[in-house]
C-alpha positions as YAML, in Angstrom:
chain: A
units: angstrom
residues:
- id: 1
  name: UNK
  ca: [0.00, 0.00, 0.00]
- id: 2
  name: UNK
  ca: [1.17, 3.39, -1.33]
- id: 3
  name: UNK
  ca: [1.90, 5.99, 1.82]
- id: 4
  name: UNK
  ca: [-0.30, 9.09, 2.19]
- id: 5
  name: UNK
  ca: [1.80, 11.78, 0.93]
- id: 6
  name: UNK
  ca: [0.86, 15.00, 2.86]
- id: 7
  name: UNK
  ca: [2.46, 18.39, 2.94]
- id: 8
  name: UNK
  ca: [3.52, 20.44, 6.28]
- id: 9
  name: UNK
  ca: [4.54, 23.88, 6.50]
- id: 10
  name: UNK
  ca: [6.01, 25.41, 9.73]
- id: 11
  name: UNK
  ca: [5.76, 29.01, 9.95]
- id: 12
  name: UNK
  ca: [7.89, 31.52, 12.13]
- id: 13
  name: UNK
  ca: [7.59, 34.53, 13.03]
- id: 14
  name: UNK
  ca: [10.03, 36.85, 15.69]
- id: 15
  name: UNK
  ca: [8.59, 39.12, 17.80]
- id: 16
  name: UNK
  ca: [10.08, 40.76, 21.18]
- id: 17
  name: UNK
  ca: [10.54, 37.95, 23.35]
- id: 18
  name: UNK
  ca: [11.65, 35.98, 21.07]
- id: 19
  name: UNK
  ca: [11.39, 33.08, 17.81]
- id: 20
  name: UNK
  ca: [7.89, 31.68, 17.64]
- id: 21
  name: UNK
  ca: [6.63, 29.20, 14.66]
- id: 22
  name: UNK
  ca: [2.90, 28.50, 14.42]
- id: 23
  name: UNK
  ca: [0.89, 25.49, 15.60]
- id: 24
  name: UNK
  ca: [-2.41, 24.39, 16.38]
- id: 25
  name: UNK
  ca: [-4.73, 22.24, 18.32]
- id: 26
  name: UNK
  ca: [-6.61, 19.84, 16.06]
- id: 27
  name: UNK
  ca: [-10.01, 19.79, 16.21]
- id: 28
  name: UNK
  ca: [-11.23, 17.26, 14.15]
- id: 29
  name: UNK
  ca: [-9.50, 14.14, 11.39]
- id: 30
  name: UNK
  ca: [-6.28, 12.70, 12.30]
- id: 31
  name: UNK
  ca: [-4.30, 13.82, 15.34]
- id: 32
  name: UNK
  ca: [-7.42, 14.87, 16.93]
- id: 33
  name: UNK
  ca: [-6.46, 16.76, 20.29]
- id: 34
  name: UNK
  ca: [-2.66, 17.00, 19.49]
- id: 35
  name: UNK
  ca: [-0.73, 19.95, 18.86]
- id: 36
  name: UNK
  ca: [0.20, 19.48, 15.13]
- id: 37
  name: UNK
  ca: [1.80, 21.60, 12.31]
- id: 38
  name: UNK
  ca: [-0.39, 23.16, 9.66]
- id: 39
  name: UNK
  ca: [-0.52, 20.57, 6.95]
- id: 40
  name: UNK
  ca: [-2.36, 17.90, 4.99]
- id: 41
  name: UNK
  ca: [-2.76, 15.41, 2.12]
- id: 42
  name: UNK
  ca: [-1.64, 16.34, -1.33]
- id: 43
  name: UNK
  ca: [-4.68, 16.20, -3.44]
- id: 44
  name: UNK
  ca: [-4.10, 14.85, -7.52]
- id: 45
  name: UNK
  ca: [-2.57, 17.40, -10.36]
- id: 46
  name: UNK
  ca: [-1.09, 19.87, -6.94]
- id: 47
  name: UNK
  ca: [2.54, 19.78, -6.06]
- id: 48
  name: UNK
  ca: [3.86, 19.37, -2.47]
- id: 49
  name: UNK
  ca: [3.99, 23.60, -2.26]
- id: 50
  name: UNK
  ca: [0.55, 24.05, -3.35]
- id: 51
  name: UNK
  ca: [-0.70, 21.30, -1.06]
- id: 52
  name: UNK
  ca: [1.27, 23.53, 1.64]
- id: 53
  name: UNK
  ca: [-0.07, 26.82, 0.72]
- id: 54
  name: UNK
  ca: [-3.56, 25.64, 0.67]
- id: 55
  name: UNK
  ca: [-3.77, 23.87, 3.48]
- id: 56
  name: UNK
  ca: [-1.90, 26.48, 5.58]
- id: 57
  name: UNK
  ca: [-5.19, 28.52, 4.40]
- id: 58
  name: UNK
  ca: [-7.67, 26.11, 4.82]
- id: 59
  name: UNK
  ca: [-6.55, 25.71, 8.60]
- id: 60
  name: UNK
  ca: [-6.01, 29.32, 9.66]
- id: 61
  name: UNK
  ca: [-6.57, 31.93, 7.02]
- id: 62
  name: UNK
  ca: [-3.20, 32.74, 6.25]
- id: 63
  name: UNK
  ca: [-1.77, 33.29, 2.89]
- id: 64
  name: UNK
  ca: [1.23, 32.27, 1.78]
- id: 65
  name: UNK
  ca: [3.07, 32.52, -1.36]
- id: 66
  name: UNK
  ca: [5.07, 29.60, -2.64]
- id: 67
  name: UNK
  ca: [7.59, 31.86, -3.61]
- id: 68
  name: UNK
  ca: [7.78, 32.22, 0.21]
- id: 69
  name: UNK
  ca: [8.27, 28.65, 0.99]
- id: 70
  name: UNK
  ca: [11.71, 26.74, 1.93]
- id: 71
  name: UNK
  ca: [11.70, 23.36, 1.26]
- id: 72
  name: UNK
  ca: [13.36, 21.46, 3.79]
- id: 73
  name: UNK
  ca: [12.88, 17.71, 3.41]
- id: 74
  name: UNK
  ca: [10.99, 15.21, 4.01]
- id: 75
  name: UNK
  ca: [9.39, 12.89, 7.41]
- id: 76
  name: UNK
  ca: [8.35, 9.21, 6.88]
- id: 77
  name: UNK
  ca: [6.34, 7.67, 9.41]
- id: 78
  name: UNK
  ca: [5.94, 3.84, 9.15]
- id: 79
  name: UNK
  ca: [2.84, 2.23, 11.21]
- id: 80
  name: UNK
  ca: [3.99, -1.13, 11.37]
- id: 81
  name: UNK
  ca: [0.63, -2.23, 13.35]
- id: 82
  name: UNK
  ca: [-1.27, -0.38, 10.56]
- id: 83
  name: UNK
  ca: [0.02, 0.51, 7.44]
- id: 84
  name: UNK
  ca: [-2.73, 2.47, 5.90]
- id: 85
  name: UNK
  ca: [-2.19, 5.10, 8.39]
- id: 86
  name: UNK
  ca: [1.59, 5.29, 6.51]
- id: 87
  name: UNK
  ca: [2.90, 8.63, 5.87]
- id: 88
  name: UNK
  ca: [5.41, 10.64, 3.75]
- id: 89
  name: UNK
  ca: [5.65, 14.15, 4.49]
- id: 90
  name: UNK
  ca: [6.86, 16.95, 2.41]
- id: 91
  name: UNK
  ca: [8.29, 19.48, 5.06]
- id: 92
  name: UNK
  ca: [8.62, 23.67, 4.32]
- id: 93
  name: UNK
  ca: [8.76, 26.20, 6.46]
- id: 94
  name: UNK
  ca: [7.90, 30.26, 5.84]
- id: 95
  name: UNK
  ca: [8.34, 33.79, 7.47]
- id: 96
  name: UNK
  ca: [6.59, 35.95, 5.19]
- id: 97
  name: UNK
  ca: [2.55, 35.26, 4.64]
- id: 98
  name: UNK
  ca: [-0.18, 37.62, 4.86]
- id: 99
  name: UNK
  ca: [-3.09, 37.94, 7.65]
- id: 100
  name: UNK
  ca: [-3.62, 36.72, 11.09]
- id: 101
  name: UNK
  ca: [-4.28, 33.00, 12.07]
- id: 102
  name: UNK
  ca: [-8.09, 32.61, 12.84]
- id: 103
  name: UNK
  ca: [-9.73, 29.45, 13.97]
- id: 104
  name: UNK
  ca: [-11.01, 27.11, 11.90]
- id: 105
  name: UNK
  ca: [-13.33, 23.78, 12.17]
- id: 106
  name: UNK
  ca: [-10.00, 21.56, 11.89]
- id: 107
  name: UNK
  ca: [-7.35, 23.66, 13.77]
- id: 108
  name: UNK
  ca: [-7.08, 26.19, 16.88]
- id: 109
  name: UNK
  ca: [-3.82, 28.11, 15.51]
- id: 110
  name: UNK
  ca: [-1.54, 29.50, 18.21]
- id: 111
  name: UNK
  ca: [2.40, 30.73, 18.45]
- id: 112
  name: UNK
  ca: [4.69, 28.78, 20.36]
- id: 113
  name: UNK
  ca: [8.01, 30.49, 21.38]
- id: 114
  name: UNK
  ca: [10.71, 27.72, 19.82]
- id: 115
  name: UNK
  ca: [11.98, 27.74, 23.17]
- id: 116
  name: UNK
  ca: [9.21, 26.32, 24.97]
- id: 117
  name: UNK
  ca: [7.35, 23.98, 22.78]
- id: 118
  name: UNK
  ca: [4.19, 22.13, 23.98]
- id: 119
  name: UNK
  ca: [5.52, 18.84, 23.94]
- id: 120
  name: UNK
  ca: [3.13, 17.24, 26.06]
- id: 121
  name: UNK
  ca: [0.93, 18.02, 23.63]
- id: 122
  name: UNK
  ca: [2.53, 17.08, 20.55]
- id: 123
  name: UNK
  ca: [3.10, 13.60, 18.90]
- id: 124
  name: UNK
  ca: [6.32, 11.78, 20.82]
- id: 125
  name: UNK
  ca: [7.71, 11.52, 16.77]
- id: 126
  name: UNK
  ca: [8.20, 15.46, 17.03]
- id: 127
  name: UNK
  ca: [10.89, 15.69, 19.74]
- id: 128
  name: UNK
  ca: [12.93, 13.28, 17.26]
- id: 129
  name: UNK
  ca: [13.25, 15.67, 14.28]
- id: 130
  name: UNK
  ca: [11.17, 19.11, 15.02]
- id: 131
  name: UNK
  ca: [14.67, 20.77, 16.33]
- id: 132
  name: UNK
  ca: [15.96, 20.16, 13.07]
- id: 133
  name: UNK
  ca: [13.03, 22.22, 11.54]
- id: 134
  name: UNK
  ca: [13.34, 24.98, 13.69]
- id: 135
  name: UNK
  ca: [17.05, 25.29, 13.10]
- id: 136
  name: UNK
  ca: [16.34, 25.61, 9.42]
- id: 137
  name: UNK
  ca: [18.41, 22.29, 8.79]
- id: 138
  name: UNK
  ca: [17.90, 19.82, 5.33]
- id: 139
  name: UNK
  ca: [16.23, 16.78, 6.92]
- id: 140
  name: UNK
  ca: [15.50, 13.05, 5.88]
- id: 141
  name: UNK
  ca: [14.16, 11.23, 8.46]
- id: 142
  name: UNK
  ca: [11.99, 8.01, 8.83]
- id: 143
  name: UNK
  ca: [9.87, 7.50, 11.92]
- id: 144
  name: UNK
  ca: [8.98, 3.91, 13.07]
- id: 145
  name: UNK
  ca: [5.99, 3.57, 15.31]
- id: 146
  name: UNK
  ca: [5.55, 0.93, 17.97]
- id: 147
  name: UNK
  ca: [2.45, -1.34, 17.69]
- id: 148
  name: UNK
  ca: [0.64, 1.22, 19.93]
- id: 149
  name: UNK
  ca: [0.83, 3.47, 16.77]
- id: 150
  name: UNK
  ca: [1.97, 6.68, 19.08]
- id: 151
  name: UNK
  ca: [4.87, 6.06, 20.79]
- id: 152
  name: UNK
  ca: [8.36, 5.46, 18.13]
- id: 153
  name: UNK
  ca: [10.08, 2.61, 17.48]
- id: 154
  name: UNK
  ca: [12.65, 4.15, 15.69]
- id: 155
  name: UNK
  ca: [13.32, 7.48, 14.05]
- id: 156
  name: UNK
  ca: [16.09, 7.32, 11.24]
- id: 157
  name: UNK
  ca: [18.16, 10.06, 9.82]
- id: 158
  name: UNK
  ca: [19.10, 9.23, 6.00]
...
């Protein structure tokens, strides 16, 4: 079975206390009641950017060029216990966008200084390879879940 390709894009934003980057609380589909990036499936005949720049608008409003977007790699994560829930993510990040994150029926979009993530809150896969994100570092990475399909088996840099 082919993995669901999705796109994430991780935006930032530096104010006076500090580097932030944009998450939110998901509200409804996968993830439901995790902290997540903004992000989603790539639909047929739309690149990995345009999946990005849509779904960063579909979730909270915001606008962002493609122009705007760094491509920084890729995440894979394996579900060994269920492979339909299989994954391969394309991973950008931005600083420049237009508007102001707004609700939405899927996503509660907050900042997060980069200093003080919500963990806690987040899948355990993210403290394996978000630093890498937020340092603006190339990144191949493959995530193996345990049969609990949360907690990681394994997480891979290529």
């Amino acid at each position: 079975m082919e993995p669901r390709h999705v796109a994430l894009c991780f935006l930032f934003r530096t104010t006076e206390a500090g580097s932030e980057v944009l998450l939110g609380l998901k509200k409804s589909g996968f993830g439901v009641g995790r902290i997540v990036t903004l992000g989603g499936g790539i639909e047929p005949g739309e690149s990995a950017a345009q999946a990005a720049v849509r779904e960063v608008a579909e979730e909270s409003g915001v606008v962002v060029d493609e122009a705007s977007l760094t491509a920084l790699g890729r995440v894979r994560w394996r579900f060994p216990a269920q492979p339909a829930a299989d994954m391969d993510a394309a991973i950008f990040t931005a600083v420049e966008w237009a508007g102001t994150p707004e609700p939405t029926l899927e996503v509660e979009p907050a900042w997060y200084p980069v200093d003080k993530l919500p963990w806690e809150g987040m899948w355990e896969d993210a403290q394996h390879w978000l630093g890498a994100v937020i340092a603006g570092t190339p990144l191949d990475v493959l995530v193996t879940l345990n049969p609990d399909n949360e907690t990681v088996s394994s997480a891979v840099f290529a």
